[in-house]
N, C-alpha and C positions, 0 to 999 in steps of 0.2 A: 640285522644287517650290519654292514661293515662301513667304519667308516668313510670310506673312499668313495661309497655312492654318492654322486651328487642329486639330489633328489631334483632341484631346481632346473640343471640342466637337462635331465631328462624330462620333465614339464614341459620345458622351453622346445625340447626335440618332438616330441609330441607333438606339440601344437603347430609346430612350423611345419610338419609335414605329413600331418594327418590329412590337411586335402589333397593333395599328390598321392600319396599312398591310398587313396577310397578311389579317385580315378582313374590311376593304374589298374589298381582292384577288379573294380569294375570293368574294364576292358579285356582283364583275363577271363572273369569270370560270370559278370554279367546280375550279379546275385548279393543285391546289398548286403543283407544280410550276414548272409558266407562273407563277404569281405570286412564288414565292422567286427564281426568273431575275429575273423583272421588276424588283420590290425589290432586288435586287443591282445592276443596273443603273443605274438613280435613282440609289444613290449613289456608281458607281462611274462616273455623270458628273458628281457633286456634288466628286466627289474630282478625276480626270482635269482638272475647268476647274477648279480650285482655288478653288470657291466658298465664299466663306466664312460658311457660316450662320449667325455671330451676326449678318450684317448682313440677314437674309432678314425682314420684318417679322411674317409669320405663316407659322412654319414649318410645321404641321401641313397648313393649307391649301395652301401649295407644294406641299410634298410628295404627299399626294392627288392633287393636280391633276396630276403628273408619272408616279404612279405610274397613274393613270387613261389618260392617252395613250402610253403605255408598253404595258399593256397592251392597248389596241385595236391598237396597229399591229403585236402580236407578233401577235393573232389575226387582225389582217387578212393579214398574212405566211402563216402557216400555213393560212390559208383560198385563199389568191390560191398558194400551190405544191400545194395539193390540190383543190381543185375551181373555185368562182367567190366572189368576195369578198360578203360578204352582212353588214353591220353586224351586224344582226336576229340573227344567230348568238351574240351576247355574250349569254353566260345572264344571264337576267334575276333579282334580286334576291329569294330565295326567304327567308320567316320562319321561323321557329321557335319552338320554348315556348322555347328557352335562350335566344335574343337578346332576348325581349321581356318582361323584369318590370313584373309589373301589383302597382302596389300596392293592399294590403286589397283584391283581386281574386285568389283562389286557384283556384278554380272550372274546370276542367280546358274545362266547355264556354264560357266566356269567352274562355279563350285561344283555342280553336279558332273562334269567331266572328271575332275580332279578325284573326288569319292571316287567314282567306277572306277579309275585308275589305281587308287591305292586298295579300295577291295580288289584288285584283280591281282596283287600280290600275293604271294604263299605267307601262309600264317605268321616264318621267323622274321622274314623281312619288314612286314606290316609293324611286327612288335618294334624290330631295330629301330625303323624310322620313325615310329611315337616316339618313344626312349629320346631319341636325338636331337625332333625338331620341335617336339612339343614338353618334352621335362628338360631340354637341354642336356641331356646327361654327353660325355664324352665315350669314344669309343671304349676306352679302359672302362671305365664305370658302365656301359653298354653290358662288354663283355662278361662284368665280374654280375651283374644281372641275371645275363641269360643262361650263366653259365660256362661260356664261350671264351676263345681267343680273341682279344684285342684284334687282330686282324681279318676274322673270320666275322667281326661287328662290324669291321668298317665296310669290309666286302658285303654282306647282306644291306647293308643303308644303301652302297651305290650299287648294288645289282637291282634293288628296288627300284632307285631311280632313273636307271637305265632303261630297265623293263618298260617302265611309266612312259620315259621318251619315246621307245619304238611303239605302244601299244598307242600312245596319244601324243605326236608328236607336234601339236597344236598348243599342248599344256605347259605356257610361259612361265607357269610358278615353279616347275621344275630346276628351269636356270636359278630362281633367284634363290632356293633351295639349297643349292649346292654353290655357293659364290661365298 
């Protein structure tokens, strides 16, 4: 290995974002396992090309965006040696009462509106607005995620929550969402 590896700060990067990166994971894919491979991966090519992550400018966003095509091509793998390759197949982004704290909103039937409302998004939007309101990421980091233009991330967050407002226009955490 080369000098310039910092071994310590990639430890330090590891560790700080190993949980975000397993819950992302699991939300594309649903499959512990596949995702702790995955994650292992990511940095055991971050290590392998001796990339030196103090020089990465947004590391959180890299990382996502790696461990995001990491895991499609493991599940395109394992789709393409067991049947036919089908994208459609990456579970899609399911919510919960634990991922999503409402504040001064306790109300057991609030949560459950809010869920229906955000499964009732199409797959990209669901993903945008995890990405935004629950890892915090910004649209540029959104974008450089999914793939996507910067603008084409912030349009899928607010066509999400747009959708949300006409399909439940009852759903007050939408305002304080977008404020």
């Amino acid at each position: 290995m080369s000098t310039s590896f910092d071994e310590q700060a990639f430890a330090t990067v590891f560790r700080l974002h190993f949980e975000s990166l397993y819950n992302y994971g699991i939300k594309i894919s649903g499959k512990s396992d596949l995702v702790e491979d995955s994650i292992q991966e990511v940095f055991f090519r971050i290590w392998k090309n001796n990339i030196d992550v103090n020089t990465i400018s947004n590391i959180k966003s890299y990382l996502f965006r790696a461990l995001r095509r990491q895991l499609i091509n493991m599940l395109e793998l394992k789709a393409s040696q067991t049947i036919q390759l089908d994208i459609t197949d990456i579970r899609e982004i399911e919510f919960s009462p634990e991922d999503f704290i409402i504040v001064n909103q306790t109300e057991e039937e609030n949560r459950r509106n809010i869920l229906r409302a955000l499964n009732s998004l199409p797959y990209r939007q669901r993903e945008a607005i995890y990405l935004r309101f629950y890892e915090n990421l910004s649209f540029a980091e959104i974008a450089n995620v999914m793939n996507i233009n910067a603008q084409s991330a912030k349009n899928s967050v607010f066509r999400g929550l747009e959708t949300m407002k006409k399909l439940f226009p009852f759903l007050v955490i939408i305002e304080l969402l977008t404020q």
